[in-house]
N, C-alpha and C positions, 0 to 999 in steps of 0.2 A: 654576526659578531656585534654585538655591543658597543657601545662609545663610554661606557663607564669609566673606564682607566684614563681616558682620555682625558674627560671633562676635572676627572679627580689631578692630573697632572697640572690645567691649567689652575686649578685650585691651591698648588699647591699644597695638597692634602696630604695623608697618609691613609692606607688602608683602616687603620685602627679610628682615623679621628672622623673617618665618614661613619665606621661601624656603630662611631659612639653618638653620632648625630641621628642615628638610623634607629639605638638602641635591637644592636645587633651583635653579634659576636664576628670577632675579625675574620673568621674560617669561613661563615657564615657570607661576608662581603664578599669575601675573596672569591667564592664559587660564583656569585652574582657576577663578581668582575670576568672570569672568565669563562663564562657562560655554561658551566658546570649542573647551577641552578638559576632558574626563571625569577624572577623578581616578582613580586605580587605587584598589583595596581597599587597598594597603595606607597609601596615602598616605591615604586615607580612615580606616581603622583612627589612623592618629599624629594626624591635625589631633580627631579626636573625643578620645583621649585628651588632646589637650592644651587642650580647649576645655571638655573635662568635660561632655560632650554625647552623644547617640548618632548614629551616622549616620545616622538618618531624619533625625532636630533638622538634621542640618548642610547634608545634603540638603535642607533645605525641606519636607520631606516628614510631618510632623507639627503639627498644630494644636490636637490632643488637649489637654488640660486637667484636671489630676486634680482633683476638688471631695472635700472630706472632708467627713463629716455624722456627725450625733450615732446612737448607737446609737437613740434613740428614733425622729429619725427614719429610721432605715433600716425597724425596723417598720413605720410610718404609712407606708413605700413599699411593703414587703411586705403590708400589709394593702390598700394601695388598686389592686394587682394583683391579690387576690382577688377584690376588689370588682369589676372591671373583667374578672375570668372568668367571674362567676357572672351579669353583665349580658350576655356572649356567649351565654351556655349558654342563659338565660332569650329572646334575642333568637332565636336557633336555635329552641328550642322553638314560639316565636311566630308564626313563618316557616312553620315543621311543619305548626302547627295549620289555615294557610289554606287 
């Protein structure tokens, strides 16, 4: 499912005035918005440009989440990745020994 309708609500758009941005007829949007029919690239390419989106976002196709963290934590990430090799390494060797 598509994020069409979506991104056109935050717009507050209408079917008609995307179609007309689109140089579309509104039947024609309408099957795009409800995934009826496939949207070409490049209609894909103008609705992301004008949604200020990428075409996975508008696809649907993204759920991704960017999280930003402190430089201190990104060490205390980097260090509890070490920690959590050198419990493999040691769990390996443990394994060896039996």
């Amino acid at each position: 499912m598509n994020s069409f309708k979506k991104y056109r609500k935050i717009k507050k758009q209408t079917q008609q005035e995307i179609a007309d941005y689109l140089g579309l007829p509104r039947s024609t949007y309408n099957r795009y918005e409800n995934s009826i029919y496939q949207a070409d690239y490049n209609t894909l390419l103008k609705l992301s440009n004008y949604y200020n989106v990428s075409i996975n976002e508008l696809l649907g196709q993204t759920e991704q989440k960017l999280i930003l963290i402190t430089e201190e934590e990104f060490e205390s990430l980097k260090a509890i990745k070490r920690l959590a090799t050198i419990i493999d390494e040691i769990e390996e060797r443990h394994k060896n020994d039996k």
